[in-house]
N, C-alpha and C positions, 0 to 999 in steps of 0.2 A: 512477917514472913522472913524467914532464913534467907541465906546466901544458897542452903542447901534445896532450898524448895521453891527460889527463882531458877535454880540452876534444873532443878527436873520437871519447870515447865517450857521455860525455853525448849529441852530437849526433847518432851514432850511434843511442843506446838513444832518444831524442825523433823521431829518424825511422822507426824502426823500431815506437817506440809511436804515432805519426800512423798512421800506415799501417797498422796492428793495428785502430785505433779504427774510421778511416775503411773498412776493410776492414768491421769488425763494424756500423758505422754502414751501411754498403748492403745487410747479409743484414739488419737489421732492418729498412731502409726495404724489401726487396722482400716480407718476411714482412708488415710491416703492408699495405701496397700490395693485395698477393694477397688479404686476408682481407679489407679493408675497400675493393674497388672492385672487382677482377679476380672474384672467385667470387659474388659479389652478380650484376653484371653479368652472368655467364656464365648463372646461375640464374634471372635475370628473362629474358633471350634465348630460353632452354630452357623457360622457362613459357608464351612466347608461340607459338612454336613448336608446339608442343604445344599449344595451343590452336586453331590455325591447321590443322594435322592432324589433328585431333579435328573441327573444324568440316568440313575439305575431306571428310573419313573419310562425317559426318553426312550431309552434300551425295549424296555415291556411292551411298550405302545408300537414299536418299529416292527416287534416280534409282532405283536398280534396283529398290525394290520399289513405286514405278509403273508401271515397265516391265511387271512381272511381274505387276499385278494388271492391268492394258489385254492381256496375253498369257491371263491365264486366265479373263477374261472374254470376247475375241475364242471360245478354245478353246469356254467355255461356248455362245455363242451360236452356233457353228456347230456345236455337238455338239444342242443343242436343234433346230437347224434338218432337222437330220440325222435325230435320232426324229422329228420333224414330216410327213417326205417318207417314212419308215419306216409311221409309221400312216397317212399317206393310202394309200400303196401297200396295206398289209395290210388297211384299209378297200375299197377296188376289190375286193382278190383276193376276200372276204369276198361282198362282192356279187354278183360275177361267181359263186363257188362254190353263193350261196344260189338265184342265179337257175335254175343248172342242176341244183340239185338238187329245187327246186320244181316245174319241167317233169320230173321223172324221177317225183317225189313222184304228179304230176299223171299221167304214164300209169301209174304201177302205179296209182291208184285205178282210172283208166279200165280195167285190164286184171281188176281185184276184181271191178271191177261187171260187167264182160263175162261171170266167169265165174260170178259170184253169178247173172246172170240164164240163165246158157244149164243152167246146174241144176237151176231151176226150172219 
């Protein structure tokens, strides 16, 4: 072996070991990178997120269940209004029924005493 053909494996084996390093030198710089910026970041994004969903979520639920109680109280008072106009009506009919059965009341007595008197 040459001086010349030690000389271009040495430089050789020195570029091929830069380039090993350098190669190992970037899966280490994206492994630290990843753990210490990229999954942090991604996790605080993800937590606001989520917070922001949770809050919009809050918001939906507050709507609907206004909506629903302004729905079940409308239903209430028109169900209330509903028996209201139920016992007037069945207070009339009530009257109406007592009065004509008070005039029927009123001739059977009249027809008692006709015949309590024509017996006598």
């Amino acid at each position: 072996m040459t001086q010349l053909q030690v000389n271009q494996d040495i430089l050789t084996w020195f570029l091929f070991g830069a380039v090993n390093v350098g190669a190992f030198s970037l899966v280490t710089w994206l492994v630290r990178h990843t753990f210490k910026h990229t999954i942090p970041r991604l996790a605080k994004s993800f937590q606001e997120e989520l917070a922001e969903t949770r809050e919009a979520f809050s918001d939906a639920l507050k709507t609907q269940r206004e909506s629903f109680m302004a729905e079940l109280r409308a239903e209430r008072e028109a169900f209330d209004a509903q028996l209201d106009a139920q016992r007037q009506e069945f207070r009339a009919e009530l009257q109406a029924e007592r009065s004509v059965l008070g005039t029927k009341i009123d001739k059977l007595k009249e027809s008692v005493d006709d015949v309590l008197k024509g017996k006598s």
